[in-house]
N, C-alpha and C positions, 0 to 999 in steps of 0.2 A: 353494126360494124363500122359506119361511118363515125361513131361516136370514140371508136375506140384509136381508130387512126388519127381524132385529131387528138389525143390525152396521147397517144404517142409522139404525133407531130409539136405539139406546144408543152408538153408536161413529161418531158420521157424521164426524166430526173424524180421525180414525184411516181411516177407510175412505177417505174423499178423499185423505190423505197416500198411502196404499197404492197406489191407482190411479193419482196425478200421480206417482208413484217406478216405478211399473209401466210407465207410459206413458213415462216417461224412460230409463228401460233399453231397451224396445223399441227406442225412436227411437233409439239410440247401437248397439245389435244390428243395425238392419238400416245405417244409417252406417256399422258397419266391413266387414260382408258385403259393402255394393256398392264398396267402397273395395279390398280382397280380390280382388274378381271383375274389377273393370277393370283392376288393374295388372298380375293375373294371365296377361290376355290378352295375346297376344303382338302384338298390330295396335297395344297400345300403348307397346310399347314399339323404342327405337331409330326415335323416329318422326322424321320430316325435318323440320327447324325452321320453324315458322310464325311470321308476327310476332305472332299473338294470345296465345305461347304467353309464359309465366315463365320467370324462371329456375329456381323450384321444381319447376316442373312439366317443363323439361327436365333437370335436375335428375333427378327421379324416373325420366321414363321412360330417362336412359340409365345410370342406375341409380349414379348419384355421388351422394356429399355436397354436400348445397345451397350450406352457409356457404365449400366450396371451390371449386368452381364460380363462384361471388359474388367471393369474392376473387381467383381467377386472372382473372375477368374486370372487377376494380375497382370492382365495384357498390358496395360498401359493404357496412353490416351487413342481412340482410333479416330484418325484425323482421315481426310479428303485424298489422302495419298497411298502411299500402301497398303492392301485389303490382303491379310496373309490368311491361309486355309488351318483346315485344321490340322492338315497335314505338318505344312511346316511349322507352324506353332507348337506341337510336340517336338520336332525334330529341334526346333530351336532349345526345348526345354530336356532336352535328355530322353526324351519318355517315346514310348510308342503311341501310334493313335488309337490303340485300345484304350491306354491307359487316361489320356487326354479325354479319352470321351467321354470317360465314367467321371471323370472331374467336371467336365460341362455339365452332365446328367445330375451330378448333387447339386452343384450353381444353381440349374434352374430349378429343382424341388425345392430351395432354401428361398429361393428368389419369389417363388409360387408360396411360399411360407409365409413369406412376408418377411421374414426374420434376421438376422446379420449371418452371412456367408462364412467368413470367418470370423 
């Protein structure tokens, strides 16, 4: 304890850096853990399309590349900023989310093809 009162008393500038960089590694350790442990599960993956779901995140779980996926499906580029569902993704395109889903659903048998989408 005596050790720590003096790195408080002569270092307290360093000792805050250590802890806020300590506390930042943890939080990004257990962020890739639980990231790890969900995708690893098999309940999530090949899961049946929901409208709440992305295209990254269907994407993910049937285990394609996003930005292909994106393209065979005409989404566009999916950048860092808005993640729209499939909900709105239909509504944006006229269609209901039945019909959007059975377009994802040939995307990714063609994708699983191997073969060009359109």
């Amino acid at each position: 304890m005596k050790r720590a009162a003096i790195l408080w008393r002569e270092h307290r500038l360093l000792l805050l850096a250590f802890l806020a960089t300590s506390a930042l590694a943890l939080f990004f350790a257990a962020r890739f853990a639980f990231y790890v442990v969900y995708w690893n599960a098999p309940e999530h993956r090949n899961q049946p399309i929901e409208t709440w779901m992305t295209i990254g995140y269907i994407a993910r779980s049937y285990d394609l590349p996003r930005e292909a996926l994106a393209d065979a499906l005409g989404v566009g580029p999916l950048g860092t900023g808005r993640r729209p569902t499939v909900e709105q993704l239909a509504r944006d395109r006229g269609m209901s989310p039945e019909e959007f889903r059975a377009e994802i659903e040939r995307a990714i048998a063609k994708l699983r093809e191997g073969g060009p989408v359109r």
